[in-house]
N, C-alpha and C positions, 0 to 999 in steps of 0.2 A: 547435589545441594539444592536446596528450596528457597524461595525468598516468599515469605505469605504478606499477600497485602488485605490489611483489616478494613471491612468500609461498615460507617456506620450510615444511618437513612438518608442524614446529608451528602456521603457520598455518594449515595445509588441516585440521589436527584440530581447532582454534580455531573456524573459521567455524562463522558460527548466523545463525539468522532472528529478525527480532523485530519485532510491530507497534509502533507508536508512535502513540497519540492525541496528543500534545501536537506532534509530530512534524508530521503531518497539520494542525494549528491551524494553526501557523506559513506550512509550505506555504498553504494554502489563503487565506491572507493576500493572497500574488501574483493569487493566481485571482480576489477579489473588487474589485483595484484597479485590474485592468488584466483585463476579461474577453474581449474580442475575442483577446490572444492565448491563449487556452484553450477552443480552440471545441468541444472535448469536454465540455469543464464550464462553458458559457457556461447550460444552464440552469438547472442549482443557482447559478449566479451571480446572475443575474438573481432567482429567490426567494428567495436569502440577501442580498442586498442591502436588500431592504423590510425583512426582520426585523432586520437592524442599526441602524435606523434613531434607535431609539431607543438603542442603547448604545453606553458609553463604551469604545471601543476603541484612543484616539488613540498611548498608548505601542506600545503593541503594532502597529501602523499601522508608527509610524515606525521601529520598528525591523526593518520586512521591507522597503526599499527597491521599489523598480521604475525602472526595472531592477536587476534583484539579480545583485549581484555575492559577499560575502558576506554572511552573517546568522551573529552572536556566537552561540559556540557557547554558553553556557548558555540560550539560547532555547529549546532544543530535545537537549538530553544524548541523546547515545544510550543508548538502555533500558538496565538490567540485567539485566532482566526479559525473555525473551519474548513477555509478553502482560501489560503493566502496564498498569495503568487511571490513568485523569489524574488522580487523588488523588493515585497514589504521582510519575508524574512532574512534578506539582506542587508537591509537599517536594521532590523531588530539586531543582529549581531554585529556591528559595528557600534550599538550604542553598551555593547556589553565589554568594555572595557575594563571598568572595574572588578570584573569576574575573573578574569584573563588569567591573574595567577594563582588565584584561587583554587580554579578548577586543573591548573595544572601541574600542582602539589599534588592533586589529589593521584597523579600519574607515578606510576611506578617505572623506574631504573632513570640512563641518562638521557637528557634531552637532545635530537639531533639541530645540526646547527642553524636551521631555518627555525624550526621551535626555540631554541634559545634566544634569539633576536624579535618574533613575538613577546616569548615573558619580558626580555628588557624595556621594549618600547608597545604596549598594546595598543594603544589608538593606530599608529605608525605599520602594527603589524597585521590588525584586522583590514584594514586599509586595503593591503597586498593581498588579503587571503579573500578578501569579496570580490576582487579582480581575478584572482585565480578562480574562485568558483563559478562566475560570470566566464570565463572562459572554458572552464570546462564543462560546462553545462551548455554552451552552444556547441561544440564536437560531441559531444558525448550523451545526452541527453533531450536535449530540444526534435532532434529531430524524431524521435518514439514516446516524446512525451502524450501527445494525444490519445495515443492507445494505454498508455499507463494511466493516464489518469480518470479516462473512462472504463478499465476495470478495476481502480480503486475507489471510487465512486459506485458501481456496481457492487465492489464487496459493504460498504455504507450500507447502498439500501437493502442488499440482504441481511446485514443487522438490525434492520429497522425492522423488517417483516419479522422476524425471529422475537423480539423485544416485542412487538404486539401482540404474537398469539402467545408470548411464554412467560412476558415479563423478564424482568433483567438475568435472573439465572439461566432464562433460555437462552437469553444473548451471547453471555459469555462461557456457556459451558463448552460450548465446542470451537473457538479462538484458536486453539494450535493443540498437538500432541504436549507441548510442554506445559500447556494452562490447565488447571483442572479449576474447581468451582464446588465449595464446600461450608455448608453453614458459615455464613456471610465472609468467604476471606478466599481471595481469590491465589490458589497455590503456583507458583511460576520455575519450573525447572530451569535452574540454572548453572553454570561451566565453573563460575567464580565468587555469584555472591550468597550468601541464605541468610536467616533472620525472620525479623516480622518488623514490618514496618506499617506504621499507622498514613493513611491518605489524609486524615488532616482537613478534615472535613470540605477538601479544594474535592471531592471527586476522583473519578480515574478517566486521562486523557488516553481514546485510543486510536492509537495510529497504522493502518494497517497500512503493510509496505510490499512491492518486488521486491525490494534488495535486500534483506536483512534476512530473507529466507537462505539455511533453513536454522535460523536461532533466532529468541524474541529477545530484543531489549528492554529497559527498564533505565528508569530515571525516577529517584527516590529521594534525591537531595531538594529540599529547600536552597532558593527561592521556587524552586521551577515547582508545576503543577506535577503532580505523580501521573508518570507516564509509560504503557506498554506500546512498543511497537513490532509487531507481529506478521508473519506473511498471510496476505494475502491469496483468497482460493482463485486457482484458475491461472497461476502463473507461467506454467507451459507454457498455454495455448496465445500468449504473449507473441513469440517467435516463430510457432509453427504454422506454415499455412494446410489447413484439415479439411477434408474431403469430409463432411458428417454426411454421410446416408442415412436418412430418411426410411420408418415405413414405406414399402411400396403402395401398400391400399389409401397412405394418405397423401403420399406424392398422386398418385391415380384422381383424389379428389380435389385438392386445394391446386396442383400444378408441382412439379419440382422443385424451381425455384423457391418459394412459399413454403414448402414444407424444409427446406434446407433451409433457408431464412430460421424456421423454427428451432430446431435443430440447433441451430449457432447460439440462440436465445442461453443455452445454460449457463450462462452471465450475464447478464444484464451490459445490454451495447448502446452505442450512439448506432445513428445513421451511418456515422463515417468508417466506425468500427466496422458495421457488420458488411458493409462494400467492399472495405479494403481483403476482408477474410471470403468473400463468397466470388471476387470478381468484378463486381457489380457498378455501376454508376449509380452516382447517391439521389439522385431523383428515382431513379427504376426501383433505389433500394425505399425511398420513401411512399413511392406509390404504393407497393406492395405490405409495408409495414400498415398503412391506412386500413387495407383492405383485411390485415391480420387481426385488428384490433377492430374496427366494425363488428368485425365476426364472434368477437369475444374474444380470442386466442394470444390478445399481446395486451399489454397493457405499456403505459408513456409514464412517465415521473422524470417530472425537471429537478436537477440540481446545478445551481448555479444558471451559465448561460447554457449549460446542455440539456437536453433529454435524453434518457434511456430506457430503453424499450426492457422487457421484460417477460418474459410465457407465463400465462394464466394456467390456475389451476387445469381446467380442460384440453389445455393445450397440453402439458404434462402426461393427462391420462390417455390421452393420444398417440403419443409419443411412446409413452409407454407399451401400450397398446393392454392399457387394464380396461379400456371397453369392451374389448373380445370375450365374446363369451358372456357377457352379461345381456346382453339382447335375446339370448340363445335360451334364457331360462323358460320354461313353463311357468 
């Protein structure tokens, strides 16, 4: 099944990125009820699991299904914001009351009995459910949110780099194995829904996620802004801690360190990030980051209160080692 979304030039000036904490809650929901199918993140499953243990998360439970077909759009509003923090997407859903049943007609079979006491009383029951997500979001979340958010952030600015040398088709051509990008209508593989639906000259909001991998959502319903959220590249290396070897001829030159520094770069890190992945103390990792980008070989780009570092083209061909053999020519 397909679902094509039509954009006209208002919507190619409309689209934007936006992370979403509450966004990621909800996802992350599927991943800890059902972790065999998310073998990417079957390890944060398994140690978010023991720390649930003790809390109350059952609303919130039932209303992410497994198998999910939909989830009621005030679960999860798409941002306003770019870069809201789950305070502010926590009022936003608590003032969505008025949607409450709305959106969960929209749900198919019967409601279990936490959801039923929501639809009866919604102020009463969003209430409960921002306390449960506020809860489960300190076990379960907060403590890996920094490194999630700094490679969601990183998948941003490689959309941004992609969108300037390609223009907006470059951007979203290659979004997920489900998206494709075809005279102006972007095609979305889907489990449940197809169609064609017009974006409505709001744009397309794109939200790239950990948790939702490996299927894209999609939010099509007015009032909300038309929205895809999609996995994010690089969500392994999340969990795993990676030994990247380095060139030896450029460890030889720049120092080990420095060249495994580089190395890490194929995402775009904070400082904290790339410590936490190489060993390192975050000053020794800053020192050296200075010295990378002096050189030409990293570049900085702030989002928000962060920075993330990034590999230059030359660092790339380094790395690569497509200098070899070009020196050699007559």
């Amino acid at each position: 099944m397909t679902l094509d979304l039509t954009f006209t030039a208002d919507d190619i000036a409309n689209t934007r990125f936006a992370i979403s904490p509450l966004g990621e809650v909800v996802a992350s929901v599927r991943v800890v009820k059902d972790p065999p199918a998310h073998p990417l993140l079957r390890r944060w499953a398994d140690q978010v699991r023991r720390r649930l243990q003790d809390v109350d998360w059952r609303l919130l439970a039932d209303l992410v299904p497994v198998p999910t077909v939909v989830i009621a759009g005030f679960t999860c509003t798409p941002p306003s914001t770019s870069m809201p923090d789950l305070d502010l997407e926590l009022a936003t859903m608590r003032g969505a009351a008025d949607r409450v049943r709305s959106d969960l007609d929209e749900i198919p079979g019967p409601r279990p009995k936490q959801v039923q006491a929501l639809y009866d009383d919604p102020e009463q029951g969003l209430e409960r459910l921002a306390e449960e997500v506020g809860n489960y979001w300190r076990a379960a979340m907060a403590p890996y949110w920094p490194r999630i958010r700094a490679l969601l952030e990183g998948e941003i600015l490689y959309r941004a780099k992609l969108l300037a040398e390609g223009g907006a088709r470059r951007m979203l051509a290659d979004l997920d194995d489900a998206v494709t990008w075809e005279n102006g209508t972007l095609r979305v593989r889907h489990r449940h829904t197809s169609g064609a639906r017009s974006l409505r000259g709001l744009g397309l909001l794109l939200v790239p996620s950990v948790f939702v991998s490996p299927r894209v959502f999609t939010v099509t319903t007015p009032p909300y802004q038309p929205t895809v959220r999609y996995p994010a590249r690089g969500i392994a290396t999340l969990w795993e801690r990676r030994e990247l070897d380095p060139p030896e001829a450029l460890a030889a030159v720049l120092g080990r360190t420095r060249a495994r520094l580089l190395a890490e770069l194929g995402q775009p890190a904070s400082t904290r990030e790339l410590a936490r992945r190489a060993g390192l103390s975050e000053p020794g990792v800053n020192q050296h980051l200075t010295a990378l980008r002096k050189a030409g070989l990293c570049s900085a780009h702030r989002t928000g209160r962060y920075v993330l570092y990034a590999r230059t083209a030359i660092a790339e061909a380094l790395l690569e080692g497509r200098h070899q053999g070009a020196s050699n020519r007559g």
